[in-house]
C-alpha positions in Angstrom: -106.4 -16.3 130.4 -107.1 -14.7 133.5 -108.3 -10.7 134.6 -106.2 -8.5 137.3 -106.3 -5.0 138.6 -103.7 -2.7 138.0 -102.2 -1.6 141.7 -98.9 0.0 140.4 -96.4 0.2 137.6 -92.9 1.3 136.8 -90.6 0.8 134.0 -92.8 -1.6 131.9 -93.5 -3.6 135.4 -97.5 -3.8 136.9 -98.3 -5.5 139.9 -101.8 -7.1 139.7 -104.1 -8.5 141.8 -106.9 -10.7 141.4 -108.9 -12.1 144.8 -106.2 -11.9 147.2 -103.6 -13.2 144.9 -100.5 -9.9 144.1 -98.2 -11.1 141.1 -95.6 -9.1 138.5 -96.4 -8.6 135.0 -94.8 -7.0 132.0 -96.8 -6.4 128.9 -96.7 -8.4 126.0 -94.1 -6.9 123.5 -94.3 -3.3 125.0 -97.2 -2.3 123.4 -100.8 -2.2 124.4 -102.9 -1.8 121.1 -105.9 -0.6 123.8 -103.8 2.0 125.7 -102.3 4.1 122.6 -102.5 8.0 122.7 -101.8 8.1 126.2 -98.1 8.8 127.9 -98.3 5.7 130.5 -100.1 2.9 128.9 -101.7 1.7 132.4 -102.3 3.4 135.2 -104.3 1.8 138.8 -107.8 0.8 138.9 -107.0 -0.3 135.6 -108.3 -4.1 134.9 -105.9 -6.0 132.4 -106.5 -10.0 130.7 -103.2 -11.4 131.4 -101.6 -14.9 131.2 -99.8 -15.0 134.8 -96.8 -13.5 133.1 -97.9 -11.2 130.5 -100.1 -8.6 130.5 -102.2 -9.5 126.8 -104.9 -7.0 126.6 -106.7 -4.1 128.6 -110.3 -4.4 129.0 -112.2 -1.6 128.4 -112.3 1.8 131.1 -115.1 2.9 132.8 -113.3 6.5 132.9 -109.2 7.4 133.2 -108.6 10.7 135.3 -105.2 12.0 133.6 -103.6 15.3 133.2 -101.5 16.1 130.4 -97.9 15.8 130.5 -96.0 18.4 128.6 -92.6 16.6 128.4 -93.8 13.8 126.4 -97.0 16.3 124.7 -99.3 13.4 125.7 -102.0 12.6 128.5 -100.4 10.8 131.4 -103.0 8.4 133.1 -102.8 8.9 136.7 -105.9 6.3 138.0 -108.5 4.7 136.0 -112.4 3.1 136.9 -112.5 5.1 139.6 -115.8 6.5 141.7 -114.7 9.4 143.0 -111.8 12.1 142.6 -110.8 13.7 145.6 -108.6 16.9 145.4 -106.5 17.5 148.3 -105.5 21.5 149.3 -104.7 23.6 152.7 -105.3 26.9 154.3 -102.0 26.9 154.3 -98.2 25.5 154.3 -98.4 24.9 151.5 -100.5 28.2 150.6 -104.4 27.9 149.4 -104.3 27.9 145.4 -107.7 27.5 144.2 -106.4 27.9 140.3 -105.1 24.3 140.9 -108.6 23.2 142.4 -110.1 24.5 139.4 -108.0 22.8 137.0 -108.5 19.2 138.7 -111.6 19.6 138.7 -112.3 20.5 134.9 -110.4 17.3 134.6 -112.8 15.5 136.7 -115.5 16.9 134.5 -113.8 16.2 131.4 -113.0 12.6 132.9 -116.8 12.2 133.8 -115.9 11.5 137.6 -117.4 13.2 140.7 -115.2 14.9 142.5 -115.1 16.3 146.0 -112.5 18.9 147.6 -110.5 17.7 150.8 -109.0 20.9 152.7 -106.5 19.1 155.0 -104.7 20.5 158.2 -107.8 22.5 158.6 -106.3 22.6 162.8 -103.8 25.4 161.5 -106.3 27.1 159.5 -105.7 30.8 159.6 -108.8 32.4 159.3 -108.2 34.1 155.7 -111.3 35.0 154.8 -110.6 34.3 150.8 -109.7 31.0 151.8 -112.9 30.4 153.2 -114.9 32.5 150.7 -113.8 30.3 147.8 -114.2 27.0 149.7 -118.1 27.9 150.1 -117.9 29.0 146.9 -117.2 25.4 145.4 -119.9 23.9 148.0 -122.3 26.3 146.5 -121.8 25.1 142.6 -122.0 21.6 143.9 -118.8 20.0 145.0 -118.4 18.5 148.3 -116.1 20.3 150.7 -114.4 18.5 153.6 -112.4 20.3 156.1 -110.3 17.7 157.8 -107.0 17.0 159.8 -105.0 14.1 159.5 -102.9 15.0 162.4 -105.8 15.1 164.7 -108.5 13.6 163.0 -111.0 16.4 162.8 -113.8 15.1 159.9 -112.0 12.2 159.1 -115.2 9.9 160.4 -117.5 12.4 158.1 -115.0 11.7 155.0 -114.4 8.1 155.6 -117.8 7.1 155.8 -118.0 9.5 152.2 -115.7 7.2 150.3 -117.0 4.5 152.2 -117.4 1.5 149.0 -115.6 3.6 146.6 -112.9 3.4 144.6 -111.2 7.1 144.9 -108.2 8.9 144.1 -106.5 11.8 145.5 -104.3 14.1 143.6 -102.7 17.6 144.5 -99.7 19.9 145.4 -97.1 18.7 147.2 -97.0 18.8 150.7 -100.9 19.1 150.8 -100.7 15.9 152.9 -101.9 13.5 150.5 -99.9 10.6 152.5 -100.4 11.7 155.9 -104.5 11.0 155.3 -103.6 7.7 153.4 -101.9 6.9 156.8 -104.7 7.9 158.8 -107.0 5.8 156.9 -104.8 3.0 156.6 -103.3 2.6 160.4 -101.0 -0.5 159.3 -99.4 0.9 156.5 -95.9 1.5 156.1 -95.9 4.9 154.6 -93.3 8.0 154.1 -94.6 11.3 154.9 -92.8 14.8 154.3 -92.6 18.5 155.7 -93.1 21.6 153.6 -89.7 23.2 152.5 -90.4 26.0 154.9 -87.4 28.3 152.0 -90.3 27.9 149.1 -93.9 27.2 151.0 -94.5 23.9 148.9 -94.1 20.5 150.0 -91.4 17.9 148.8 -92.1 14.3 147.0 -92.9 11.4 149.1 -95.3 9.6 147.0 -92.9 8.2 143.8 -95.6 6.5 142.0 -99.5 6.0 141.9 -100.6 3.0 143.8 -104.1 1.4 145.0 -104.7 0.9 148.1 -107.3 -0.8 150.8 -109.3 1.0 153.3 -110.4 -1.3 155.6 -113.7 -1.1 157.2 -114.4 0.0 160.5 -113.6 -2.0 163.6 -117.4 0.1 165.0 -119.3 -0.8 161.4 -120.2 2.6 160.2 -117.9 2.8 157.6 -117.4 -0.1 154.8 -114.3 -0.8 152.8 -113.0 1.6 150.3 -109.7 1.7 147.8 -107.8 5.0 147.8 -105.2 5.5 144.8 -102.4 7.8 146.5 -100.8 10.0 143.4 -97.4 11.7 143.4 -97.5 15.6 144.6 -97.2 18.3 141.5 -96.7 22.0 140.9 -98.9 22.8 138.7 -102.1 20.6 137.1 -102.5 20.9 133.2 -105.4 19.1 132.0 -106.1 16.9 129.3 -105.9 19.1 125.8 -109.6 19.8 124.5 -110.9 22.4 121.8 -110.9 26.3 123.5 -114.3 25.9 122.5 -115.5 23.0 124.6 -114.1 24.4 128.0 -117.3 26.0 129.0 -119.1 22.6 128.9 -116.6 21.2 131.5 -116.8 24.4 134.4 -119.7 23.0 136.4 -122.1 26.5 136.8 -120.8 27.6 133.4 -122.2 24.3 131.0 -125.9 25.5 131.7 -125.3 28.3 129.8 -123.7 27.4 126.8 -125.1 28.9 123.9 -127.7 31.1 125.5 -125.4 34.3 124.8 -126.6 36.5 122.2 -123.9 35.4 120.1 -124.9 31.5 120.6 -121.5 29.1 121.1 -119.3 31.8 118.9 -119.3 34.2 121.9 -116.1 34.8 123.5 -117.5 35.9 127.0 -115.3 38.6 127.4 -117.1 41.6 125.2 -120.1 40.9 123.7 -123.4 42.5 124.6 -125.7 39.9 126.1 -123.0 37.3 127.2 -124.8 35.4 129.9 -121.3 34.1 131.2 -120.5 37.6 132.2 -124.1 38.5 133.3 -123.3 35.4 135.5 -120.1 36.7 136.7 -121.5 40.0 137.8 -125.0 38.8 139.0 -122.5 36.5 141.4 -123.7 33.0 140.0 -120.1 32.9 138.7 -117.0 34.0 141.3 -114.9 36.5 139.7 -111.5 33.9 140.4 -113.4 31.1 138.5 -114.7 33.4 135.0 -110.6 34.1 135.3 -109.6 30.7 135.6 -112.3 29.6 132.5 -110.2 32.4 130.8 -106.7 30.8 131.5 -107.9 27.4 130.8 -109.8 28.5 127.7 -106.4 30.6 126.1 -104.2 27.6 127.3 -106.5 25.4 125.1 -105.9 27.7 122.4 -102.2 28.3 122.8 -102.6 31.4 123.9 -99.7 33.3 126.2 -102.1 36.1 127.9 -101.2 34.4 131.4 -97.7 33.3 132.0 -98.3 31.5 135.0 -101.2 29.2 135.5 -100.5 28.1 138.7 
């Protein structure tokens, strides 16, 4: 018996790698005892015991990131071990949607992973104010915000050099240009990258499936290697399903005030006299556009159909 890492997977089929060894495996009998509950039962970053042919066990995960896939009504592992999640947007084409960036990143939370935001094709930025209002706004509550081009490299040394000995993976909307900086980070690599269907604004699929890659290092030094795992584009993020409860503890300026309402942990932070959510939200510790998405997020939780579009 031997261990490999997970690089990618289709149909029942991973490709693993151990040292600088890349070899197929399918997993024993279809089933992995260790991976029940979820909708994939491996995903990359994910290190397996195998016997060179079959894939015997799954040793145990540091952290999965996964988002829940309605279809099959099950979480769908989309990286796993990972260091760092790194959610991709633009200014625009396709449009700005900070719902989204709120979503992956109460999955990150939920997932225990740092996470950092990557505004791409920041060199056809058009000034919306908004835009940039809600950007410093996720700086401000803690997350790391890197404005960067792919096309022409603006702040790609600055991000590099973040991710620099890390294992990271970037998710978000199609078209957001998730491939293009995979390219610019990999040089050598043999990659497909799309245009925005210019009809709808949004982007079309060019990633297929989530793979691991290698970032080499630097040919100056500065920056060390990293692994990036590239994740198909989507429309809309739903994260993993908790208790409408719980929600608040995953919203990064929100958890520090859980339970010091006047109405402890059974306040609903919409009404109550002495909510400090809301006292939060109006004192401007809390942007207006985040209480709202804790709202949507919280009512999805519960089943709720206030909002009919959580995008």
């Amino acid at each position: 018996m031997m261990q490999g890492m997970v690089l990618r997977g289709s149909r029942n089929v991973f490709t693993l790698r151990s040292g600088s060894e890349k070899w197929a495996c399918r997993i024993k009998g279809k089933i992995l005892k260790e991976a029940e509950g979820y909708y994939n039962p491996l995903a990359p970053g994910d290190i397996v015991e195998t016997d060179g042919e079959l894939i015997t066990g799954l040793v145990t995960r540091r952290n999965a990131f996964a988002r829940f896939n309605q279809k099959g009504q099950a979480p769908q592992l989309l990286a796993a071990n990972v260091d760092l999640v790194l959610c991709v947007t633009t200014p625009v084409s396709p449009p700005f949607r900070p719902r989204f960036l709120d979503r992956v990143l109460f999955q990150a939370c939920y997932s225990g992973v740092p996470a950092a935001l990557i505004c791409n094709k920041s060199d056809i930025a058009d000034g919306d104010l908004d835009t940039e209002e809600r950007l410093e706004d996720f700086r401000r509550i803690g997350y790391p915000v890197f404005r960067l081009s792919a096309l022409t490299g603006q702040g790609m040394e600055e991000f590099r050099s973040f991710i620099s000995g890390k294992l990271a993976v970037l998710t978000g909307q199609s078209g957001v240009g998730k491939s293009s900086l995979v390219k610019a980070l990999i040089p050598d690599l043999e990659i497909r990258t799309g245009k925005v269907n210019e009809k709808y604004d949004r982007g079309n699929h060019t990633t297929t499936l989530s793979e691991l890659l290698d970032v080499p290092e630097t040919s100056d030094g500065l920056g060390d290697e990293a692994m990036i795992i590239d994740t198909p584009g989507i429309r809309r993020f739903v994260p993993e399903r908790v208790p409408e409860e719980d929600v608040i503890f995953y919203m990064k300026e929100f958890a520090p005030l859980a339970g010091k309402c006047s109405f402890g942990l059974s306040c609903s932070h919409e009404t109550e006299p002495g909510c400090k959510i809301m006292e939060a939200v109006h004192a401007g510790v809390i942007h207006e556009e985040r209480y709202e998405s804790f709202l949507r997020i919280r009512d999805e939780m519960a089943g709720a159909a206030r909002y009919p579009d959580y995008d």
